[in-house]
MARVEXLO-454040 format. One record per residue (C-alpha): residue number from 1; residue in three letters; x, y, z. Coordinates in steps of 0.25 Angstrom, whole numbers, plus 5000, padded with zeros to 4 digits. Layout:
% residues N
+-----+------+------+------+------+
!  nr ! rest !   c1 !   c2 !   c3 !
+-----+------+------+------+------+
! NUM !  ala !    X !    Y !    Z !
...
+-----+------+------+------+------+
% end
This chain:
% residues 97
+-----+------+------+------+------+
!  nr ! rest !   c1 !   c2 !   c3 !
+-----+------+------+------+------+
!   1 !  unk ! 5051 ! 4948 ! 4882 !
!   2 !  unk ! 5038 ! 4956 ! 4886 !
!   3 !  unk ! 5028 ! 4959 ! 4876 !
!   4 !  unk ! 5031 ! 4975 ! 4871 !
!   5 !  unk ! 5016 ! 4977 ! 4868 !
!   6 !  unk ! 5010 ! 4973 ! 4886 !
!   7 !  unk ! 5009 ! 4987 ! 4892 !
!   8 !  unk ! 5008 ! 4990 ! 4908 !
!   9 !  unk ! 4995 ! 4993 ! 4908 !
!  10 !  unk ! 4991 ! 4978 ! 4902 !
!  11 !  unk ! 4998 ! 4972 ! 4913 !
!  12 !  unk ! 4993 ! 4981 ! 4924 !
!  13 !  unk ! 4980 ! 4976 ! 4921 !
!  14 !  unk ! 4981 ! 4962 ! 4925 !
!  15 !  unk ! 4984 ! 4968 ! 4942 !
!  16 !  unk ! 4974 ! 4971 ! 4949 !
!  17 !  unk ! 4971 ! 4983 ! 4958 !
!  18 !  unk ! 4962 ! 4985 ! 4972 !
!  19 !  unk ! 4962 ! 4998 ! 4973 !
!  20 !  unk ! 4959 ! 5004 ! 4988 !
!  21 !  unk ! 4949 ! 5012 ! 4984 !
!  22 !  unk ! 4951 ! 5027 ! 4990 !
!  23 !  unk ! 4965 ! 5024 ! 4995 !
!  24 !  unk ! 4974 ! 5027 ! 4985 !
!  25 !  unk ! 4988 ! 5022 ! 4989 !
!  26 !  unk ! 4996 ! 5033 ! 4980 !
!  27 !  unk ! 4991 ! 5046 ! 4981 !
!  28 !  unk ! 4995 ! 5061 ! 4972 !
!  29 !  unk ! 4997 ! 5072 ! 4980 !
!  30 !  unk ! 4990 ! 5084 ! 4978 !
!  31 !  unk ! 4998 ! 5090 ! 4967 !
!  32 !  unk ! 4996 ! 5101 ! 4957 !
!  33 !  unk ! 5008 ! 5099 ! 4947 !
!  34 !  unk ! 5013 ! 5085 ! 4946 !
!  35 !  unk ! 5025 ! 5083 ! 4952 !
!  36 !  unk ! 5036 ! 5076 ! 4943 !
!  37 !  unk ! 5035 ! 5063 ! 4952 !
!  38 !  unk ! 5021 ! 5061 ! 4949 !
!  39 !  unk ! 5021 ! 5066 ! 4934 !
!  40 !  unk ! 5031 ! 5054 ! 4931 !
!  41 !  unk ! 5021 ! 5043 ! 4939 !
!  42 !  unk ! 5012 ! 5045 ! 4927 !
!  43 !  unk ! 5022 ! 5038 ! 4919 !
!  44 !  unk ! 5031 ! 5030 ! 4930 !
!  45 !  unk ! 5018 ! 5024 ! 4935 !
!  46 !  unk ! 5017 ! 5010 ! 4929 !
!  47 !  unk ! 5002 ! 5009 ! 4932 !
!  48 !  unk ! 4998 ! 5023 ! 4926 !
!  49 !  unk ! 4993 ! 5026 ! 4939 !
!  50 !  unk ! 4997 ! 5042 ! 4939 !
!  51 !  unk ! 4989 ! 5051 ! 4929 !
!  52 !  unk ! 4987 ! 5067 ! 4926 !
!  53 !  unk ! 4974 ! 5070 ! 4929 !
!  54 !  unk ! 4967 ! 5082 ! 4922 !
!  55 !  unk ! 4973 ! 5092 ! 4930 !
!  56 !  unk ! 4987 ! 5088 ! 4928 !
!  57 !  unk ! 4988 ! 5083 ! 4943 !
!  58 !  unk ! 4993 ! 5068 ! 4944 !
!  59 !  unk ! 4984 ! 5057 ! 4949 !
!  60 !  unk ! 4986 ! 5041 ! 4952 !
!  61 !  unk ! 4976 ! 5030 ! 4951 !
!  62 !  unk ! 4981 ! 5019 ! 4960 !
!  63 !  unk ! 4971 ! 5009 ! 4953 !
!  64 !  unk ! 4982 ! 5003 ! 4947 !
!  65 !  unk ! 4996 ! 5006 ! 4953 !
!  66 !  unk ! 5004 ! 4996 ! 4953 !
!  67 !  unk ! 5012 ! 4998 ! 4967 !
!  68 !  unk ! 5025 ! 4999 ! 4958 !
!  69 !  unk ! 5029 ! 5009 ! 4968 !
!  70 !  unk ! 5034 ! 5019 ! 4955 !
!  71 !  unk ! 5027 ! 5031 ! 4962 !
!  72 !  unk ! 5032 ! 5028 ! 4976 !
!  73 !  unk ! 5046 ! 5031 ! 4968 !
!  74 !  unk ! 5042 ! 5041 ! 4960 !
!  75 !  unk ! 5031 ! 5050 ! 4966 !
!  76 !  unk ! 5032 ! 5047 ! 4982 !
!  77 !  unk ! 5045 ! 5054 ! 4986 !
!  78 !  unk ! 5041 ! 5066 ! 4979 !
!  79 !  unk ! 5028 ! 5068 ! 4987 !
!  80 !  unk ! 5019 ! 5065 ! 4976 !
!  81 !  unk ! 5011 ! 5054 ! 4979 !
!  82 !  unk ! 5006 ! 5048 ! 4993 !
!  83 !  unk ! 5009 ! 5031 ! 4991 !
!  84 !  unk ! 5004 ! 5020 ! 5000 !
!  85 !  unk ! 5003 ! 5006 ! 4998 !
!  86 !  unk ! 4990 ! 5001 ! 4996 !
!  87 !  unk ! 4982 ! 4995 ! 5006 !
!  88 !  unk ! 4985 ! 4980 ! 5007 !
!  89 !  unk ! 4976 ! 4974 ! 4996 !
!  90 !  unk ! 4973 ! 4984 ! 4987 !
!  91 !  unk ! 4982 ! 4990 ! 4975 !
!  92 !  unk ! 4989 ! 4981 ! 4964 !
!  93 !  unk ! 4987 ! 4967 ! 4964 !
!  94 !  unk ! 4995 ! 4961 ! 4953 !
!  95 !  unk ! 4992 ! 4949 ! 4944 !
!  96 !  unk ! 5005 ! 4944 ! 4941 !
!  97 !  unk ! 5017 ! 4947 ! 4950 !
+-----+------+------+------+------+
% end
């Protein structure tokens, strides 16, 4: 049985992440409501990578994403967000697994 009291975030901290500086493989579209798709990445994303800026706009951080592959499924197909895969060695590099 797992212990109740490890949370995401104390995991994730154990991968490490190259980010390619300046190429961002997940992009937002230009928006100025948030559609539905990406209003529900602020919670589906396991990595926390989507945020409400200040202006009410969505925004990602891609230092940490995971690759999970959640916003492919979620966000993509509404025309949301721009994905690509990260250039070979850069993105997550996970410890264990």
């Amino acid at each position: 049985m797992s212990d109740p009291s490890v949370r995401v975030e104390d995991k994730l901290f154990y991968n490490r992440y190259l980010v390619d500086a300046g190429r961002a493989h997940i992009k937002v579209k230009p928006h100025t409501t948030p559609p539905a798709a990406l209003l529900n990445m602020l919670t589906l994303c396991p990595a926390r990578c989507y945020e409400l800026n200040e202006a009410g706009q969505v925004e990602v951080t891609v230092d940490g994403c995971v690759e999970c592959g959640t916003c492919r499924i979620v966000a993509e197909p509404s025309g949301a967000i721009e994905w690509t895969y990260p250039r070979g060695g850069y993105g997550v590099l996970f410890k264990f697994g």
